[in-house]
N, C-alpha and C positions, 0 to 999 in steps of 0.2 A: 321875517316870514310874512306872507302875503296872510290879509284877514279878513277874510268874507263872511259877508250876512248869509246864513243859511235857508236855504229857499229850496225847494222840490226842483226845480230846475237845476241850480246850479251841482247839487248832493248827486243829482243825474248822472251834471255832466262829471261831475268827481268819476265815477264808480263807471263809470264808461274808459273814465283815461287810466284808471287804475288794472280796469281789466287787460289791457293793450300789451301788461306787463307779463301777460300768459306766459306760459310756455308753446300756447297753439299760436299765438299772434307770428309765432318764427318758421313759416312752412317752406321760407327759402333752405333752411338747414338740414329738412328731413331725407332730402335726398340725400344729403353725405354721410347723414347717422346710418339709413338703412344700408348704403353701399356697405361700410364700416361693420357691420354687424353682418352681413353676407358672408363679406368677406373673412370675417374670423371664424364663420363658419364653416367653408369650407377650407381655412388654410391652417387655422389653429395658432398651434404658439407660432410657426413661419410668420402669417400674418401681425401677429400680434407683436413681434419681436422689430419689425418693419414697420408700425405705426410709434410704436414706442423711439424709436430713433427718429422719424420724421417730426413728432410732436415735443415730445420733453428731452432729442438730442442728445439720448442715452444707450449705448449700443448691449442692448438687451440679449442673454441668454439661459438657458435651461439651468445652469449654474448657479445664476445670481438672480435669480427672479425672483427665487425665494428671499424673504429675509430672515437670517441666521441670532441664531443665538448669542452668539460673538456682535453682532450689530444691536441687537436688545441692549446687550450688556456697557455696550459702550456708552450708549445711547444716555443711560444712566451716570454716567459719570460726567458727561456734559451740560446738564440741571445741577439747577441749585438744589440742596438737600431741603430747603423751603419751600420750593416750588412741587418737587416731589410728595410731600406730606400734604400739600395739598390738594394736590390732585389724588392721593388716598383718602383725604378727608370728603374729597366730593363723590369721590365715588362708595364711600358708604355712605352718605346721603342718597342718593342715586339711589342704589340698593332697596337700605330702608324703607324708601316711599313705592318703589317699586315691589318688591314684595306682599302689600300691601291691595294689589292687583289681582295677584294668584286665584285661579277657580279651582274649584274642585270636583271633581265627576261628580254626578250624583244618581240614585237609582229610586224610583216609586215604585209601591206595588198596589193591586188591586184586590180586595176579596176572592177574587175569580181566579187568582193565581199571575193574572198579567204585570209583567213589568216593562216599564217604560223608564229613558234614562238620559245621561247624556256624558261623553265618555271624554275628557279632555287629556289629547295627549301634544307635546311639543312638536315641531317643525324638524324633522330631522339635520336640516342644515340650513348658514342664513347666513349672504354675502353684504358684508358691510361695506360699501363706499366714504373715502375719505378725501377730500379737494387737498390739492397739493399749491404746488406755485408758492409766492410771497403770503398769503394769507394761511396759517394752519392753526387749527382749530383743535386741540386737544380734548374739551368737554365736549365736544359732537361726537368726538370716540368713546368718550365715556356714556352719553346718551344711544347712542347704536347698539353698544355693546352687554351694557350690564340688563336690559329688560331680556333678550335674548337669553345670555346666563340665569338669568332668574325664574327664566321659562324654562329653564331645561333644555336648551339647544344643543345637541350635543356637537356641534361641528361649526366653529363661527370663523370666518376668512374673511380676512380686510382685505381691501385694495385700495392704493394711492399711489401716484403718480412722482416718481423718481426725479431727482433735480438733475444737473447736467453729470455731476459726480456720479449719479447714481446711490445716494443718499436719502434716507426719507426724514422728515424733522425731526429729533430727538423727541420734543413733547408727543408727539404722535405715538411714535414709539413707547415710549412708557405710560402714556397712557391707556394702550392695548394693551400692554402685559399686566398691567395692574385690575385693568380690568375683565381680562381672562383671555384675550382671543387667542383660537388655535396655531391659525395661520397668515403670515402676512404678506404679499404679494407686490410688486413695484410697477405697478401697472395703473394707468389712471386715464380717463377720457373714456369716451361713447367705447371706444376697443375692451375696454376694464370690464364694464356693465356686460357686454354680449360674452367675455370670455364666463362671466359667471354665471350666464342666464346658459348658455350651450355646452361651457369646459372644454376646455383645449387638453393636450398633455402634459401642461403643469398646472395649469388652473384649473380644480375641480368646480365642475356644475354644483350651484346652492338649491334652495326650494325657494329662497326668499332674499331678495335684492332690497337693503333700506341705504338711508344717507343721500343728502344734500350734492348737487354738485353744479357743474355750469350747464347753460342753455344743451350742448350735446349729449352731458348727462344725464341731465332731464328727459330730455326726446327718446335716446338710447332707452331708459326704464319703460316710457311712454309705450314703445314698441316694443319692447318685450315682455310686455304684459302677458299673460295666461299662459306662456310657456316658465313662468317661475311668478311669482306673486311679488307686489312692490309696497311699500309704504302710501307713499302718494308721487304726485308731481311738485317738487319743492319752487316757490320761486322766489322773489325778491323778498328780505326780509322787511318788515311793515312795524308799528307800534301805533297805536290810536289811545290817545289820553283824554277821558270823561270826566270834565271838572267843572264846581262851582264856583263859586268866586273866595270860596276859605283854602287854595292852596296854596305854598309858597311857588313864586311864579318862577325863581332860580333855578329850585328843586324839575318843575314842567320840563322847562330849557333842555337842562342836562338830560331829564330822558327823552324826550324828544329824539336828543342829536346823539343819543348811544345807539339809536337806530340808523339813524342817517348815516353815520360814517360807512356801513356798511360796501357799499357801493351807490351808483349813481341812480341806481333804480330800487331802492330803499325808498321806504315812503313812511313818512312823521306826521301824523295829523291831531291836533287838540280841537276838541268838540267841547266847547264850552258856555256857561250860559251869561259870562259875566263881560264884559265890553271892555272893562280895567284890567282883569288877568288877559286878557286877550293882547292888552298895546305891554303889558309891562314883560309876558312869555316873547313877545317878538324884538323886546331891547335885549332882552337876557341874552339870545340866541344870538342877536351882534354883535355882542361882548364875546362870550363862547369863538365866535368862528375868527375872532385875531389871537388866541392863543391854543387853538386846537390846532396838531401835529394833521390830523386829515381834514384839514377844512375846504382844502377845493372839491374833494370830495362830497363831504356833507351840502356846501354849497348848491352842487347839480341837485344834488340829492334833491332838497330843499326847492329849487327852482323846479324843479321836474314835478313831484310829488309832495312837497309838504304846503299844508296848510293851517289856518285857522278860522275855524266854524265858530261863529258867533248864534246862538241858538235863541231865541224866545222864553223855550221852559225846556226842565230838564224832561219831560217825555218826549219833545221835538228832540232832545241834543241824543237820546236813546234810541229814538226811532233810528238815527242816522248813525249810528255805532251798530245797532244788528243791520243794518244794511250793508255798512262797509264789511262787518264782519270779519272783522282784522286778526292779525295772528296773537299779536299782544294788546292787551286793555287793561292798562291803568286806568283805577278809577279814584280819580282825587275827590272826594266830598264829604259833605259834613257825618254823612253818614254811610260810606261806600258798603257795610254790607246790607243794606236795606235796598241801595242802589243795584247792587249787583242781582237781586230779585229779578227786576225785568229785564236783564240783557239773554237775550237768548242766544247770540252768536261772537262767539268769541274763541280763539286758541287756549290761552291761557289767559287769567283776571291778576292784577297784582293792586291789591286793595291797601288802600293809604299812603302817608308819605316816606313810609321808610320800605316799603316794598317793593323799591326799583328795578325792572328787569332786567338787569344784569344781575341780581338776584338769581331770577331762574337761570338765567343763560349759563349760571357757572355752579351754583353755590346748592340752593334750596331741595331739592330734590323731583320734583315735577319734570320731567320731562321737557327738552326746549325745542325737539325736532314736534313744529306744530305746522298745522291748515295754513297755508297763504293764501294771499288773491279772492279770501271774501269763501273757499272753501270750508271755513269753520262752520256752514250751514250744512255739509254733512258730511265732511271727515273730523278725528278725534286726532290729541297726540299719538305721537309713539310712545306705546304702552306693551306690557308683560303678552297682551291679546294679538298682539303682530304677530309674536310668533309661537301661537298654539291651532289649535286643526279642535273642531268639536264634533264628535259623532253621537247621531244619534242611535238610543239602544233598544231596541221595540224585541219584546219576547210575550206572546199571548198563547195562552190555554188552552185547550181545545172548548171549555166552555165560555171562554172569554169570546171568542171567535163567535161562536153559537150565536152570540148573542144581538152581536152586527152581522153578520155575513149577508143577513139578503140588505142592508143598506146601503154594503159593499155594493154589491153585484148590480144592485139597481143605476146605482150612482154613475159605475165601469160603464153598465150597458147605455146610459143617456149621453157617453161621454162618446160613445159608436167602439168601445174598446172591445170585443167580442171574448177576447182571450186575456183579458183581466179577469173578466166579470167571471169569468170558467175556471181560472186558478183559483178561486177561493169557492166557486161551485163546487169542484170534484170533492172534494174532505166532505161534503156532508150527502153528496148523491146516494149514498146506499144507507144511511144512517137516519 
């Protein structure tokens, strides 16, 4: 891995070429998501049945769209019974820490009789996306899925993207039934996103669009913002590791490059303050890339976006971790959680050397659908809060009233609102 002395210029130019990695950086693409999304609006399942054959080569209809009980069922006998317990065992993980989220309304009241409050109630529905093709991901259905049920969704619909058979992965599969979803749908791409932000006549319209997918994915949620609600705009998975000079440099390596294999626009960066973990993390990672199954992968990866920051002191190696403001931050140090004090911008923290992010990614229970792209400065995981609605509850007195109304009215009328300031006039004009 390439090792740079970190300097204000060059942290710059980092976080310039990191941004590149947007979602908006791809404005050549928006014009085919929004055709795509017109168009399933006004043609429905027709449309959607005609992208689904042009894209994943699958001759889609009203029939088979759905996925059957009989395909759940099979789906399970094609895992290992290991594999299966496992994926029960993460998903009460899951759970647990989720749960653990949950608000609860609450209500004040005043001498005067007034009460004030605040009333939480679930999303009535919330369309999960799941990426199909050669990579599937069974714990991103577990993370879509169980904060939804634990919110009280009462209506949860996956979508993903059918193979040429017309098959969806077996771990996919059981891992939405395990984890409770209603309904499962064989549709995948910017077409998927629009049939569930509008509803066709098999696909019911959701309130709320979450899950990961590709560049069209993306854009597709991107634009259908405020006609359904979205998690965020997901993009290239990232990991930024903050260490001293007491870690083991093997241990660095490995998580580094469980980032990197991701795709070519993954990005692996160690912020470190020691010169020696710096050459001995970048032998490690040589070694690593002759007997890893995806190393041309990690390779671009690595060429593309990874680095190693050689820092001065560790408040300089901090500065430039809340700046990159990465999706994952390991923090390797003598004392990471004294360290973890000043980091302000981070996805998720996995503090020490046996808390490796594949940890989260599968196992721990934290949530792993998190902020990319340096957004950890003001979006949060997906959490139980995705999908709850909060209202507020205002019930006043007629002496409650009494008591503000001309600061009402004053306030109305410097505002030029004339028939504000008169709705809370008339109640007391003859009184």
């Amino acid at each position: 891995m390439r090792i740079v002395k970190l300097t204000e210029d060059n942290k710059k130019d980092l976080l310039n070429k990191l941004l590149k990695r947007s979602t908006t950086s791809y404005p050549e693409y928006e014009k085919t998501v929004a055709d795509i999304i017109e168009n399933i609006k006004a043609g429905g399942d027709k449309a959607l049945f005609e992208y689904t054959l042009k894209f994943d080569k699958f001759e889609l209809t009203k029939d088979n769209i759905k996925v059957s009980a009989k395909e759940i069922a099979e789906a399970y006998k094609l895992l290992d019974k290991d594999y299966i317990e496992v994926i029960r065992k993460a998903k009460a993980n899951i759970e647990d820490f989720h749960k653990k989220q949950v608000r609860q309304t609450f209500i004040t009241t005043k001498p005067d009789g007034s009460i004030l409050g605040q009333r939480i109630t679930p999303i009535a529905s919330a369309g999960t996306y799941v990426p199909g093709g050669k990579a599937a991901y069974p714990s991103s259905v577990l993370m879509n899925i169980v904060p939804a049920k634990v919110a009280g969704v009462e209506k949860i619909v996956m979508v993903t993207p059918p193979g040429k058979d017309g098959k969806i992965n077996p771990g996919t599969l059981v891992a939405a039934d395990i984890a409770g979803v209603d309904e499962i749908y064989k549709v995948g791409g910017a077409q998927a996103v629009a049939a569930l932000a509008f509803g066709t006549e098999s696909v019911p319209k959701v309130d709320k669009i979450t899950g990961p997918g590709n560049i069209f994915v993306a854009l597709a949620k991107k634009a259908v913002y405020g006609n359904v609600g979205i998690d965020s705009i997901a993009g290239p998975s990232e990991i930024v590791v903050l260490a001293d000079d007491t870690p083991n440099p093997r241990y660095v390596a490995a998580d580094l490059l469980s980032q990197a294999e991701h795709d070519e626009l993954a990005s692996a960066i160690l912020v470190t303050t020691s010169d020696e973990l710096a050459e001995k993390v970048s032998d490690e990672v040589d070694g690593f890339l002759k007997v890893l199954e995806r190393a041309e992968i990690i390779k671009k990866s690595l060429d593309n976006f990874g680095y190693i920051l050689v820092a001065d002191t560790m408040d300089e190696a901090i500065d430039a971790v809340n700046d990159i403001a990465g999706e994952h931050l390991e923090i390797l140090t003598k004392n990471p959680f004294d360290t973890m004090t000043k980091v302000k911008n981070a996805g998720a923290m996995f503090l020490g050397e046996y808390s490796s992010e594949p940890l989260g990614d599968y196992f721990a229970g934290p949530n792993h659908i998190l902020p990319t792209n340096g957004t950890s400065r003001f979006f949060s995981p997906l959490s139980v809060d995705d999908f709850i609605k909060k209202s507020s509850i205002i019930c006043y007195s007629e002496e409650g009233l009494r008591k503000v109304h001309e600061d009402i009215e004053l306030f109305a009328t410097k505002e030029g609102l004339s028939a504000h300031a008169n709705s809370i006039r008339v109640r007391f004009e003859s009184k």
